[in-house]
N, C-alpha and C positions, 0 to 999 in steps of 0.2 A: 504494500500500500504506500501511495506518497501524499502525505499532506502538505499542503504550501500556506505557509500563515499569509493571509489578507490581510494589508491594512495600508494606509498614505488614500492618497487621492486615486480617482479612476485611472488615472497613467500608472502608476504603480501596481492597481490591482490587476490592468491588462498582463503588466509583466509575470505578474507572481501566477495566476493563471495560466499563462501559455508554457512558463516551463514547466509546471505541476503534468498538463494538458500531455505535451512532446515528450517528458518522461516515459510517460505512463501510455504513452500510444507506441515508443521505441519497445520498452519491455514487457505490453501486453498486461498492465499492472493495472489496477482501480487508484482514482486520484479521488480525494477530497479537498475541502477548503476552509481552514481554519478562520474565521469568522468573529471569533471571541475577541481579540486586540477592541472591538469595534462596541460594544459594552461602556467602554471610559473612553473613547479617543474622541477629543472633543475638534479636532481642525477636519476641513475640507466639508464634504455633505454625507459621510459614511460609508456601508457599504452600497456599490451601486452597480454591479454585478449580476443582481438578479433583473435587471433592466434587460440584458442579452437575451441573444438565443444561444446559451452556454449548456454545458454538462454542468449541474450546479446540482455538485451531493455534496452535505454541511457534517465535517467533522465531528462526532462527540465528543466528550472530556473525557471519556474511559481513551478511543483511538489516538487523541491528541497527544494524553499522560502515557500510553504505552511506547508512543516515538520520541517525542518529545523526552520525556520525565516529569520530577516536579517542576514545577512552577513558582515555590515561597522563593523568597528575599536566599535563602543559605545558600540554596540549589544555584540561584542566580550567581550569586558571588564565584560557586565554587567551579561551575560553569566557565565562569569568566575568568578566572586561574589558572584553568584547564585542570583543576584537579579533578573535576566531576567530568568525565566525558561519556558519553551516549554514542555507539556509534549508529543510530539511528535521528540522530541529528546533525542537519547541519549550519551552520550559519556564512552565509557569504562571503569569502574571505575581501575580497577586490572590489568594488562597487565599480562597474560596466566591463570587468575582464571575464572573457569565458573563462570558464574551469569545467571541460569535459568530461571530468570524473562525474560529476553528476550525476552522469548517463550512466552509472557502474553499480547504484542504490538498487536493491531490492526494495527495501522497509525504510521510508526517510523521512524528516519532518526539513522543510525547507523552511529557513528564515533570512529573508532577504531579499532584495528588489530585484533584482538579476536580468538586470537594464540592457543585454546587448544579443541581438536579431541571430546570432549562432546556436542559440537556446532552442530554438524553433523556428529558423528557417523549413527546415524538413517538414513541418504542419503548416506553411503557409493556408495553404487552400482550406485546409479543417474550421484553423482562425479564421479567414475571410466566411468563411461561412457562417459559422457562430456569432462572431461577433457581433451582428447586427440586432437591430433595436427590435425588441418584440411590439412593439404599439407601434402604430404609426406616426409620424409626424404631423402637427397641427397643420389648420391651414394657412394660417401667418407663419408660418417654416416652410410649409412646401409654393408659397408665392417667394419668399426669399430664396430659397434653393433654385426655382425657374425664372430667377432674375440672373442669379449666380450663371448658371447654366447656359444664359442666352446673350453674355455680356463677357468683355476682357474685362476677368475680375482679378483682383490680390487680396490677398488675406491676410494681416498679420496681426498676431497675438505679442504682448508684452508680458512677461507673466512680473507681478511683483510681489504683493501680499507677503505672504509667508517666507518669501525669501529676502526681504528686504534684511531681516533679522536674521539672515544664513551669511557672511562676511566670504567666507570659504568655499561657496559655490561660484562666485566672483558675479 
């Protein structure tokens, strides 16, 4: 089984999904999606996942604590020491460097954003499938999308918010 903890904004949980997804379609394995981070995480609009047309089976605490482990404050510390280690967990060494071991888990709990297209290139067409919006768009979206559509358009996003208070993402 591989679980992939969910949590950050919809770019994030795209990510955390399609490696859980490409895993688990490489080694014929069942994926779940850890869910729980989303309880206390008070930034972005939560989860928003079940908006797709995804595979969306939700971890329990029993499956979560059997890959994972525990959970209190000691585990965490001892974790982070490396004195506790689980080899049914893993956390992402590099944030946007592949690490093709990944692909080598039987039983794994994924922690991490796992931000780069090598993850699941091979599922492209799966994603492009799934991912899309199960309701349709309103009709104030879909007169903008056939504005978009029938014009030389540009699009550009600024992102700030949250990252104004990030120094280290520059």
């Amino acid at each position: 089984m591989i679980i992939s903890r969910i949590t950050g904004g919809i770019g994030n949980q795209l990510f955390q999904y399609a490696i859980a997804k490409s895993i688990s379609v490489k080694n014929a394995d069942i994926f779940k999606l850890d869910i729980h981070p989303y309880k206390n995480y008070m930034l972005h609009s939560g989860y928003r996942l079940n908006l797709l047309n995804i595979e969306e089976n939700i971890a329990n605490s029993e499956e979560i604590l059997n890959l994972k482990g525990n959970d209190n404050k000691l585990f965490k510390v001892l974790r982070k020491l490396k004195i506790y280690k689980r080899n049914t967990y893993l956390k992402e060494k590099h944030a946007m460097n592949f690490d093709p071991d990944v692909f080598n888990y039987n039983n794994i709990y994924l922690n991490g954003y796992w931000q780069n297209e090598k993850y699941f290139i091979n599922i492209r067409d799966i994603l492009l499938r799934e991912l899309t919006p199960k309701k349709k768009i309103s009709e104030i979206a879909n007169n903008y999308l056939s504005n978009i559509q029938n014009t030389i358009s540009v699009g550009l996003h600024v992102r700030r918010g949250d990252y104004l208070k990030l120094p280290h993402l520059g």
